[in-house]
C-alpha positions as CSV (number, residue, x, y, z in Angstrom):
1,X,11.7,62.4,-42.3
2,X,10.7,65.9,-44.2
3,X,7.8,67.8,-43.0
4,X,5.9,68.9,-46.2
5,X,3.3,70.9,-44.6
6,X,2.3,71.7,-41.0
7,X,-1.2,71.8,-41.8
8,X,-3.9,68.3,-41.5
9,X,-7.1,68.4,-43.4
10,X,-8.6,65.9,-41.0
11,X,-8.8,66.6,-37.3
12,X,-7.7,63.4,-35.4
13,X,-8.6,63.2,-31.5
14,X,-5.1,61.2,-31.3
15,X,-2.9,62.9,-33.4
16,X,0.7,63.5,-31.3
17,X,1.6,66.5,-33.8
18,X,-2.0,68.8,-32.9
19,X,-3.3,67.1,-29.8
20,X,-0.7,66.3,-27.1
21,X,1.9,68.5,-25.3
22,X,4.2,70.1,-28.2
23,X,2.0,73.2,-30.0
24,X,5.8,74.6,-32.1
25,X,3.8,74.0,-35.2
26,X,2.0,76.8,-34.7
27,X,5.1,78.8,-35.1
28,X,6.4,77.0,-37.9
29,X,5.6,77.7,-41.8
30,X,2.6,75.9,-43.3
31,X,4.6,74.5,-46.0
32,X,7.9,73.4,-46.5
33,X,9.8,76.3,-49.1
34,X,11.6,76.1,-52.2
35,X,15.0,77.4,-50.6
36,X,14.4,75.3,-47.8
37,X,13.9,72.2,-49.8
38,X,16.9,72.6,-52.1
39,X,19.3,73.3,-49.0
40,X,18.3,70.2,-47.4
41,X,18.9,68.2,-51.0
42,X,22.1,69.6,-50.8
43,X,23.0,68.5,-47.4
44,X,21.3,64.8,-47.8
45,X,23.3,64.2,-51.5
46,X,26.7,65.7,-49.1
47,X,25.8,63.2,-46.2
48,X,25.3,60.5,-48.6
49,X,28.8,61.0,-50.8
50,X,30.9,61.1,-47.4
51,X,29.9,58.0,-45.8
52,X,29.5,56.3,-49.4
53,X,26.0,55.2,-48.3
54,X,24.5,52.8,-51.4
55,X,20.9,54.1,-50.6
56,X,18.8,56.8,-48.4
57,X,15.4,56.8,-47.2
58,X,13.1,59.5,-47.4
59,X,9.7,59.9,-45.9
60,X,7.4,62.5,-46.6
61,X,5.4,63.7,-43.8
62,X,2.8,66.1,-42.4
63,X,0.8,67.1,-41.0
64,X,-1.0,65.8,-44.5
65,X,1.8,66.3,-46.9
66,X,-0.2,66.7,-49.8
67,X,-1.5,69.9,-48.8
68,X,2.6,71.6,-49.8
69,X,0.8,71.6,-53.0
70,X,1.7,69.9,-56.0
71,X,3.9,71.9,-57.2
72,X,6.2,72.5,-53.9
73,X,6.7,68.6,-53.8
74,X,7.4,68.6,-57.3
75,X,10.3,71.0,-56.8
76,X,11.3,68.9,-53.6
77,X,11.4,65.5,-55.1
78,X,13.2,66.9,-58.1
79,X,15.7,69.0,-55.7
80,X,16.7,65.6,-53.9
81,X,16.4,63.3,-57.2
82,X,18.8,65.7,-59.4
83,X,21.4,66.1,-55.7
84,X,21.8,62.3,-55.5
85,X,22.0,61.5,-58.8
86,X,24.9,59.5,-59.3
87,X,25.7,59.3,-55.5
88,X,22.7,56.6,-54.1
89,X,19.7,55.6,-54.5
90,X,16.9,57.2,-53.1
91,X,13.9,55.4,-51.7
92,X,11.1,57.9,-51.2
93,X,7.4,57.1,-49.1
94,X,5.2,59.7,-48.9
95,X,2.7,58.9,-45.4
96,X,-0.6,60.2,-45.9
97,X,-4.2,60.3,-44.7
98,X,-5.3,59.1,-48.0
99,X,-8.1,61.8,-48.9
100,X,-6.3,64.0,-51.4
101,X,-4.7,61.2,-53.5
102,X,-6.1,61.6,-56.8
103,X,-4.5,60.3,-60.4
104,X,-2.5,63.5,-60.8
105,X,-0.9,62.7,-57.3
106,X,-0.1,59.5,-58.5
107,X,1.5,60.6,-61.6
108,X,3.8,62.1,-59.9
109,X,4.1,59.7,-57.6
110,X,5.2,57.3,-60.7
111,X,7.7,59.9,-62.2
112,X,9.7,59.6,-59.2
113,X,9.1,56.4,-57.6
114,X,7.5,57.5,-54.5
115,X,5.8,54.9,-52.7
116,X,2.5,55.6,-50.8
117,X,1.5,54.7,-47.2
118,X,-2.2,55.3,-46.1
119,X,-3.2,55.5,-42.1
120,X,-6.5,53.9,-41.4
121,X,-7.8,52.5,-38.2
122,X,-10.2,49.3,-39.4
123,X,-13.7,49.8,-41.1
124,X,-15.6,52.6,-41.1
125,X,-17.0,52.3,-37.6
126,X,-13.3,51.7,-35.8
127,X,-11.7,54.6,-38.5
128,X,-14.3,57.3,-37.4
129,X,-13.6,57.2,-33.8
130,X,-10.9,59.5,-33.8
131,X,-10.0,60.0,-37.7
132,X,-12.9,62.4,-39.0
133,X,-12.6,66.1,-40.7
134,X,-12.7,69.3,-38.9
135,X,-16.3,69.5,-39.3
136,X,-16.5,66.0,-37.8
137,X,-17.7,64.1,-40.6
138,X,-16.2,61.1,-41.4
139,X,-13.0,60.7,-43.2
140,X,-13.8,57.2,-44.8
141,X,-15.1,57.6,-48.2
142,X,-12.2,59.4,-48.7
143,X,-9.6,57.7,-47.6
144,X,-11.2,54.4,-49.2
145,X,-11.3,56.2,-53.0
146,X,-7.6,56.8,-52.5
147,X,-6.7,53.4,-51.7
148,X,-8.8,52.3,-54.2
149,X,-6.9,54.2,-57.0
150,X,-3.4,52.8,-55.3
151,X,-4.7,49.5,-55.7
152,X,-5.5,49.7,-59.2
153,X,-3.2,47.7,-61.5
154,X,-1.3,50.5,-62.9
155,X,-0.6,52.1,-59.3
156,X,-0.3,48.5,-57.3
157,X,3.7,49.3,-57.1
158,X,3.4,52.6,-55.2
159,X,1.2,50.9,-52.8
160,X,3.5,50.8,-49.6
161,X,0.6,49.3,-46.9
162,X,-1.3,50.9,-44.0
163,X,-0.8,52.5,-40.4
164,X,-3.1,51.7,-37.8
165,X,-3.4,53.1,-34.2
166,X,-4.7,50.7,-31.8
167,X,-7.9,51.5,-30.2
168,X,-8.4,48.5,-27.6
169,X,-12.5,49.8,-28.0
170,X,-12.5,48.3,-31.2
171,X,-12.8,44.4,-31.9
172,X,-8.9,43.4,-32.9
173,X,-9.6,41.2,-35.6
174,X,-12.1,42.7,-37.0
175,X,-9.6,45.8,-37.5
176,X,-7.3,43.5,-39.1
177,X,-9.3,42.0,-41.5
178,X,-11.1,45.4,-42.5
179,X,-7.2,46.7,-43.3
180,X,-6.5,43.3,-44.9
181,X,-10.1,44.1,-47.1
182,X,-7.5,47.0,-48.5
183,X,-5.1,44.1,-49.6
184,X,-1.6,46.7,-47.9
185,X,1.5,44.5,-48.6
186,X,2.2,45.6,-44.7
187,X,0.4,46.7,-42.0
188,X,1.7,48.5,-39.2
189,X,0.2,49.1,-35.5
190,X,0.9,51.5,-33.5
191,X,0.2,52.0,-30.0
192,X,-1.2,55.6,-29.0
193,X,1.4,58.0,-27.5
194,X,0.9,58.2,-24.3
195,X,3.5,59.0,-21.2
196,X,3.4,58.2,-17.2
197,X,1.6,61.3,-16.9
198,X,-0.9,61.4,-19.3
199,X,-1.5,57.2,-19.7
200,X,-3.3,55.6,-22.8
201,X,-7.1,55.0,-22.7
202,X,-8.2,52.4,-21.0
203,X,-4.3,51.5,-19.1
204,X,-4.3,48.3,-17.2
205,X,-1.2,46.9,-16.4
206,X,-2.6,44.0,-14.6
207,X,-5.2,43.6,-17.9
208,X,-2.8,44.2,-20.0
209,X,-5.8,45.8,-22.4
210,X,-3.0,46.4,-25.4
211,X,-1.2,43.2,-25.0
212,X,-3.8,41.3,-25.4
213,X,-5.6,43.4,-28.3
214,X,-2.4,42.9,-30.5
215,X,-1.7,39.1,-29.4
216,X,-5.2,38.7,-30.9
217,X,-4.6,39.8,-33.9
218,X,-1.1,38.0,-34.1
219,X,-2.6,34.6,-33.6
220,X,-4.8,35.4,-36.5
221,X,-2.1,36.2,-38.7
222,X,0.2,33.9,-37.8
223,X,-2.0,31.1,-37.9
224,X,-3.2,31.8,-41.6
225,X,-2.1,28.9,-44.3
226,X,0.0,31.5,-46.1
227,X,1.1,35.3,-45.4
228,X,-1.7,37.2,-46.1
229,X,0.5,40.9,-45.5
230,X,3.4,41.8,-43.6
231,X,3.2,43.5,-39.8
232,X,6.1,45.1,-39.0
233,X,5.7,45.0,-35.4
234,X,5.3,41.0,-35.5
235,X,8.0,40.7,-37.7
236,X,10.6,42.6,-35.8
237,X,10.0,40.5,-32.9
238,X,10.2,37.5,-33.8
239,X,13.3,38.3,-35.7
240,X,14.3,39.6,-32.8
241,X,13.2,36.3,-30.3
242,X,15.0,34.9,-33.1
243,X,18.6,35.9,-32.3
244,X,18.4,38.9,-35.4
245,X,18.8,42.8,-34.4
246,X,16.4,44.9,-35.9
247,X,16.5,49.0,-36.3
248,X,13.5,50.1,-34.8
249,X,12.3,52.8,-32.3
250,X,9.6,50.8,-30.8
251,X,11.0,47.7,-30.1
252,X,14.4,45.7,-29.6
253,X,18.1,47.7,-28.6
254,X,19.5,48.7,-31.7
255,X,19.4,52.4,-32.1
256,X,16.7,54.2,-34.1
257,X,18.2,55.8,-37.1
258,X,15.4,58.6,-38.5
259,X,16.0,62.3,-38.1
260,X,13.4,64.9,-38.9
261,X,13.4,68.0,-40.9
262,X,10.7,70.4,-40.7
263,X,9.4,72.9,-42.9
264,X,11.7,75.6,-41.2
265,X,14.6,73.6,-41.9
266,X,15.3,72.9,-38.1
267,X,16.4,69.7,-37.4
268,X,14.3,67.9,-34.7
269,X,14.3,64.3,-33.1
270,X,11.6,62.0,-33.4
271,X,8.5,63.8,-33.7
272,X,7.3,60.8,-31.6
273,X,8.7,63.2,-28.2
274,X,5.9,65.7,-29.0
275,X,3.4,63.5,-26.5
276,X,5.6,64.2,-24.0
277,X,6.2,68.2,-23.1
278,X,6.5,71.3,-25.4
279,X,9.6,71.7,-27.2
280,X,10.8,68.2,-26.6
281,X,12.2,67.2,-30.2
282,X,14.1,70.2,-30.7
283,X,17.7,70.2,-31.3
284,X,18.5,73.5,-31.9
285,X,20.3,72.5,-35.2
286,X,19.2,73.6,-38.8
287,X,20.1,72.2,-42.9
288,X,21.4,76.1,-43.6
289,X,23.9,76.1,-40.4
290,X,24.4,72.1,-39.8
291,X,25.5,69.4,-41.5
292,X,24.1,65.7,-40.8
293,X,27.3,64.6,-39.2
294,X,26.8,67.5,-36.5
295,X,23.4,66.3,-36.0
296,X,25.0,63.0,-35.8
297,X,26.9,64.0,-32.9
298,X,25.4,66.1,-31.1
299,X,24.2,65.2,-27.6
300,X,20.8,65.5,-27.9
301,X,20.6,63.0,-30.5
302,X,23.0,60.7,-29.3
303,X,20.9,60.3,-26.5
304,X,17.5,60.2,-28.4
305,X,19.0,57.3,-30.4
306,X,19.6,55.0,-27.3
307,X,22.2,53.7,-28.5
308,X,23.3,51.5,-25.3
309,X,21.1,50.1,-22.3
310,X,22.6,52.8,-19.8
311,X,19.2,55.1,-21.2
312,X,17.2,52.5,-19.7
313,X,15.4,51.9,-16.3
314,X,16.7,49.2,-14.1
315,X,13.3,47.3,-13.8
316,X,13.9,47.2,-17.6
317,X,17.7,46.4,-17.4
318,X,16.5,42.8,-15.0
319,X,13.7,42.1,-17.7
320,X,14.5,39.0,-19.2
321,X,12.3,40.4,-22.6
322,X,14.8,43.9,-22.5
323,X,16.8,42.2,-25.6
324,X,13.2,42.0,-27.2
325,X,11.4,44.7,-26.2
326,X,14.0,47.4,-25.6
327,X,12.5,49.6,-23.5
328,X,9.7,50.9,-25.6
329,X,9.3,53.8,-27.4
330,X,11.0,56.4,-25.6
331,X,8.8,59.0,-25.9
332,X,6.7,56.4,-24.0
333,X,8.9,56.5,-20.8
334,X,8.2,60.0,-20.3
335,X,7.5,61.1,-16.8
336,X,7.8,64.7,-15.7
337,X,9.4,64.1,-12.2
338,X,12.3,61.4,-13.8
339,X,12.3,62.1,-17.5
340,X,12.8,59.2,-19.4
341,X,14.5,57.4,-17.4
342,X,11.4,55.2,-16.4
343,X,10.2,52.1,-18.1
344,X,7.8,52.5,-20.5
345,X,3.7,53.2,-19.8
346,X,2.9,50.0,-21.9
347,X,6.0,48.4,-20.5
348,X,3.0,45.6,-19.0
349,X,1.8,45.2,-21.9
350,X,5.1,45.2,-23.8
351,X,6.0,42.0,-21.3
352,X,3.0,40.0,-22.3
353,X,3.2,40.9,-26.4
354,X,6.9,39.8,-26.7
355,X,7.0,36.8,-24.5
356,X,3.9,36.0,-26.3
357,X,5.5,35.8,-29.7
358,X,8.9,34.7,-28.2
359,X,7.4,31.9,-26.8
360,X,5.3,30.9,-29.9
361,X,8.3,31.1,-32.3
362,X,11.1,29.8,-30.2
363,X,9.0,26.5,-29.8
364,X,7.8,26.2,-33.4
365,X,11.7,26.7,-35.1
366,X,12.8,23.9,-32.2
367,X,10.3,22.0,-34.1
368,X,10.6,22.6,-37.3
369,X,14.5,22.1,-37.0
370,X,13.3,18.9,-34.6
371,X,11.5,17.1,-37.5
372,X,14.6,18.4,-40.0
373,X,16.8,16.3,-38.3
């Protein structure tokens, strides 16, 4: 994950990067440089050749990312194109509030095959809750011309879906079908980042507010004649209820596998750790000093990735959904007194949403392959 620019243009009451516990943006340059961006095209393409990797993923991230300028991510995506040529192929999303996209975005977008994820929280009512500019208006217009102009014919292929925070104030399936209005070929929901010590609106573990916002909208979706888009969340579990393994940070035991680079060239963990205390993701690592396989190894990474159960709480370790569920999102563990070494804040509602889908899945494969035989 590459930080573009430390800068938004909107001013969300949720956002983990502006509004929670971590406040090093400040101190880091608005926009990613030139040097800065060719150095880390250097050490991706060198990561890349040594462990003979087919493919790399890239996101693009803010901040807003558009505001590095056209021109700055011009140089960037040419810098990392040019450095892998010939060594793998690169698979580029840029993840964006949607506002700024415009058709000379998007023709660069085309040029170098970057595909284009939009955040939105549901209609205009459910989006301008917490999503609105700095002079509190609302941010919808906007973002609804540039998903317009993704979904035109000509752009339909950059289109990579929406992002969605959960607000359990808003009614669940009328979120989903305001994104679905948007026709994303994925959807992904995202609970707010909250820890033990500073808990999400509205936390209930014996309501299980969250739990039963998202199982809402999963019986929707689910229950639809045919797929009307992808959720990643869903999907991942029931894979995982399934007997698959699945990389993912929120869910499931298989380490989490993103890195970030912001626009000073440090090296940081998942900027997710930036709801839980001030300097948090940082690594002290940089792309001019460090290589990838020294971030690879070093402690502090090894650890983030939770890459074996012994990160994880013993009430979590006994849960007979751990396989599923793994734990959570880390940052989500946080508690100042124990670290992370707690299970997560949602871990109620976590419970209810996997053995939800677990169950549901489980019994209709044993009767799908029931009726096969």
């Amino acid at each position: 994950m590459i930080k573009c620019a430390q800068q938004c243009n909107l001013a969300c009451d949720h956002c983990y990067v502006y509004e929670l516990r971590d406040t090093s943006w400040r101190s880091k340059p608005r926009v990613l440089s030139e040097e800065t961006a060719d150095r880390l095209a250097v050490r991706i393409a060198e990561h890349a050749r040594r462990h003979g990797l087919e493919s790399v993923r890239i996101v693009l991230h803010g901040g807003e990312p558009l505001l590095a300028g056209r021109s700055r991510m011009e140089h960037l995506l040419s810098a990392v194109t040019e450095e892998l040529r010939g060594i793998a192929e690169c698979d580029i999303t840029l993840q964006s509030n949607g506002t700024l996209l415009n058709p000379i975005w998007l023709e660069l977008f085309h040029r170098y095959r970057v595909s284009v994820g939009v955040s939105l929280d549901g209609d205009r009512g459910a989006n301008d809750r917490h999503r609105r500019s700095r002079n509190g208006r609302s941010s919808y217009t906007a973002v609804q011309r540039g998903l317009e102009l993704l979904r035109r014919p000509e752009n339909r292929a950059l289109y990579r879906g929406l992002l969605c925070t959960v607000d359990i104030e808003n009614e669940p399936v009328r979120v989903y079908e305001a994104l679905l209005a948007h026709a994303p070929q994925a959807v992904d929901f995202l609970l707010p980042h909250a820890t033990w010590e500073h808990p999400p609106p509205g936390h209930d573990p014996k309501g299980t507010p969250y739990a039963r916002w998202l199982i809402d909208i999963f019986e929707r979706w689910y229950a639809a004649p045919r797929r009307e888009t992808r959720i990643r969340l869903f999907e991942n579990i029931m894979d995982l209820s399934l007997g698959g393994e699945v990389h993912s940070a929120t869910v499931g035991l298989a380490a989490s596998d993103v890195i970030v680079v912001e626009s000073d060239g440090s090296v940081e963990l998942p900027d997710s750790l930036k709801a839980t205390y001030h300097g948090a993701a940082a690594t002290g690592l940089n792309v001019f000093e460090h290589d990838f396989d020294t971030v690879a190894r070093d402690p502090r990474v090894v650890d983030a990735r939770g890459e074996s159960t012994e990160a994880l709480a013993d009430t979590c370790l006994n849960c007979t959904a751990v396989r599923i569920c793994g734990g959570g999102l880390r940052a989500h563990r946080f508690h100042p007194r124990t670290g992370f070494a707690n299970p997560s804040v949602y871990t109620a509602d976590l419970f209810a949403l996997t053995t939800h889908i677990r169950d549901r899945v489980v019994t209709d494969a044993a009767a799908l392959l029931g009726r096969a035989s």
